[in-house]
N, C-alpha and C positions, 0 to 999 in steps of 0.2 A: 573477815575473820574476827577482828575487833570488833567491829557490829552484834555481832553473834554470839562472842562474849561478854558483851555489854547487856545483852537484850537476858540471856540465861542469868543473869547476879543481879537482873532487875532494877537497874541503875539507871538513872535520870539525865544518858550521856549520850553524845554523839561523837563517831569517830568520825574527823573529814581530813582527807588532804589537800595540802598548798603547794603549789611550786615556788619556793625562792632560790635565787641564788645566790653564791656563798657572801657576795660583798653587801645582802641583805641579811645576812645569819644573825646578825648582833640585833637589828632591828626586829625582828621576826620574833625572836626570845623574849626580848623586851614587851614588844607590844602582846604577846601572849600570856604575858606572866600581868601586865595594865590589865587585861583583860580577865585575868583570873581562869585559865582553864589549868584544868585539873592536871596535866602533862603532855609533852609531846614525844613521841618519835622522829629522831631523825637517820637519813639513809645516805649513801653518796652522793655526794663529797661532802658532807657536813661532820661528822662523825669526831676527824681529826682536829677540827678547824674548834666544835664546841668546847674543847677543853677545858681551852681558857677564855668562855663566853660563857661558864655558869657560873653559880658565885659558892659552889661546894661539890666537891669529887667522892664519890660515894667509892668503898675502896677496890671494886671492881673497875670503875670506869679511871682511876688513879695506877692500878695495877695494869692494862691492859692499854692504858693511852689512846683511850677513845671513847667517845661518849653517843648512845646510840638511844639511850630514853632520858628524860627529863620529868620532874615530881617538883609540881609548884606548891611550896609549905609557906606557910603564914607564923609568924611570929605571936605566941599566947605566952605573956609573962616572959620565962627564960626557958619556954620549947618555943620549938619548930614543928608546925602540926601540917599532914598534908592537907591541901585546900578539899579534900575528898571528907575530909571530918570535920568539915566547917561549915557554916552555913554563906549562902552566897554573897551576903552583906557583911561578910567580916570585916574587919580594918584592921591596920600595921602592917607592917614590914613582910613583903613577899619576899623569897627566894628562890633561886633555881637550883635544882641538885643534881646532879647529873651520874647516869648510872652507865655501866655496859651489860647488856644481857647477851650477847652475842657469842661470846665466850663460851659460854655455859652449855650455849645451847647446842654447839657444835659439838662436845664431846656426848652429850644426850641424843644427841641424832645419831652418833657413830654407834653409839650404845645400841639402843633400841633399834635400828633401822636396818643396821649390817650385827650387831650384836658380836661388836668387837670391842674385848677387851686393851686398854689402853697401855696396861701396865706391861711395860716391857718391851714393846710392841717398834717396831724399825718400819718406821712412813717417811715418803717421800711426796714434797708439798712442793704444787705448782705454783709460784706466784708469790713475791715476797712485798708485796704492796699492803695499803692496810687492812687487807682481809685477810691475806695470806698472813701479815707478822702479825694479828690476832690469833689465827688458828695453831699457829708455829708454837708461841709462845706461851697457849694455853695446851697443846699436845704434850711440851716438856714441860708443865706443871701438874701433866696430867699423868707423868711416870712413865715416857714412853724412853725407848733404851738408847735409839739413833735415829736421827731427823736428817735427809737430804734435803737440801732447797735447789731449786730451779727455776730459773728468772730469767726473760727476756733481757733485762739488762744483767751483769754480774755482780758490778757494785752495789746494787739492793740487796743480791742473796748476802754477800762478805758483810754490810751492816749489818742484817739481821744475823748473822749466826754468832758476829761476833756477841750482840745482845744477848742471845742465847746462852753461849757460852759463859758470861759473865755470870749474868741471873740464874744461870743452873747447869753448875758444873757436871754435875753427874751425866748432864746428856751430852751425847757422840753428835755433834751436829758436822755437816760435808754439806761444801756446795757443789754442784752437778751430780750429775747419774751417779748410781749405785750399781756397783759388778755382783750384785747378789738377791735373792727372792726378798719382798718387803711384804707386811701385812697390810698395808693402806697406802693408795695414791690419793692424793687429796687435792680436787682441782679449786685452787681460789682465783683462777683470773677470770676474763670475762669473755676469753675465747670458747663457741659454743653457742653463742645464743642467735647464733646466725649459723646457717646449714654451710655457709659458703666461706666460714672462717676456717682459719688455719686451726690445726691439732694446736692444744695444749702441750704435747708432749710427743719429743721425737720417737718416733717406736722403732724406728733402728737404732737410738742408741739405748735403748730402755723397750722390751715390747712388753703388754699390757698382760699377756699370760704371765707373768712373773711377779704379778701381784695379785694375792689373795684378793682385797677387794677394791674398789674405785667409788670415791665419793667425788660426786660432782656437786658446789655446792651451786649452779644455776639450776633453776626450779622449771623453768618455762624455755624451750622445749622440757615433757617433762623426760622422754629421751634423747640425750645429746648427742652428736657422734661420738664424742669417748664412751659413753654409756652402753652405747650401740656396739662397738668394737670391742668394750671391755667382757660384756656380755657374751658377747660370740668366742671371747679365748677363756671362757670358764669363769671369769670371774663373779662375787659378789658385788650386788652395784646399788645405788642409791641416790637419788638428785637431793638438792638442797629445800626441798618441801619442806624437810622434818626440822634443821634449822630455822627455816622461816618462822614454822609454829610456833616453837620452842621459844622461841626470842622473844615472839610477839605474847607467849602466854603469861612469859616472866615480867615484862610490861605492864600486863593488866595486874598481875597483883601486885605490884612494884603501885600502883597507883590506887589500886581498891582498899589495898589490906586483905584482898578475901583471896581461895582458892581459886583460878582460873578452870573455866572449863573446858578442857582441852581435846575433848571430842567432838563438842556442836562448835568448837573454831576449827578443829580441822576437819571437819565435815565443810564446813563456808568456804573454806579454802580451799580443799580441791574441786569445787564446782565453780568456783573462781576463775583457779588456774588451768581447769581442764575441761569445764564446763560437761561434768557429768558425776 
């Protein structure tokens, strides 16, 4: 997807992945930022952990308590210039900045994908980990009326709503099921991407006709069992493809300065993920 978008803005870049793990996260930053590349992506578990391993919070990735792209700037006089507008011999002072695109990108999936309006809107969110209290906490920034959460553990969902609660009074947040029809189930955990996993969600105490529509945000399968089932009681359904894109598009310009092209990356990407 990145490839693809690098290759259309005709840019002298390569996208490659590393596997670290998290007690190499500090090193990994470091040595990337010695080395001068242009930005990174990072994915689970790193997200929560980069925080406080860049040395500037862009006010997305400050608002949302997690950090999921990075933009290495060089110091010119008294700016901050990205190393994308430098030449590769620059010298002085690097820094890391660190952004969230993830946020963003999920309500633009909900948008475009199910073409649901957020404003007002009563969703109930699987998963109150940090995928979930990203989406949690950008759906009640995003105008929606009442948010249920539902967590494997309960003391996840009680932190996060109390969070909620504080940062935005105006939304109704409840932990467990809802005794009434929702516009959006919103699955953020990571049950699903095996055939042989447990439901996300109890459907005797909650069944999946009673929500207008079901976002799954695992991408691969790109139909889940809940997708499969939510499909079959009428509902609107949708996997986390169009997140993925989204996130990954705001990235590239987050680092180019240019507009992303966001049909030859999701064209890359679903022959990626689906191989067709």
């Amino acid at each position: 997807m990145q490839n693809a978008g690098i290759e259309q803005l005709k840019l002298n870049w390569r996208y490659l992945a590393f596997d670290v793990v998290p007690e190499d996260l500090r090193n990994a930053i470091s040595g990337a930022k010695a080395m001068k590349f242009i930005g990174l992506n990072l994915t689970v578990p790193h997200k929560l952990l980069a925080v406080s391993l860049v040395d500037i919070l862009d006010e997305s990735a400050a608002t949302w308590g997690a950090v999921n792209t990075i933009r290495f700037e060089a110091r010119v006089g008294s700016e901050w210039i990205p190393l994308a507008n430098l030449e590769p011999d620059c010298e002085g002072a690097i820094r890391a900045h660190g952004f969230n695109t993830d946020a963003a990108a999920i309500i633009r999936a909900l948008r475009e994908d199910l073409g649901l309006s957020l404003e007002g809107a009563c969703v109930l969110v699987l998963g109150a980990g940090g995928a979930g209290r990203v989406a949690s906490l950008k759906l009640a920034d995003s105008g929606v009326r009442t948010l249920w959460l539902v967590n494997r553990t309960q003391d996840k969902s009680e932190t996060l709503a109390a969070e909620i609660r504080q940062r935005y009074p105006n939304v109704n947040v409840s932990v467990g099921y809802p005794s009434v029809t929702v516009d959006l189930i919103l699955n953020a955990t990571s049950l699903g991407l095996h055939e042989q996993d447990a439901s996300p969600i109890d459907e005797i105490a909650y069944p999946l006709a009673r929500s207008k529509c079901v976002y799954d945000m695992i991408y691969r399968p790109a139909m889940t069992p809940l997708l499969k089932r939510a499909h079959s009681a009428g509902c609107r359904t949708a996997n986390g493809m169009g997140m993925l894109l989204y996130q990954g598009a705001k990235a590239l310009e987050i680092w180019s300065g240019q507009i992303a092209p966001v049909a030859a990356m999701k064209e890359a990407l679903r022959k990626n993920l689906y191989g067709a």
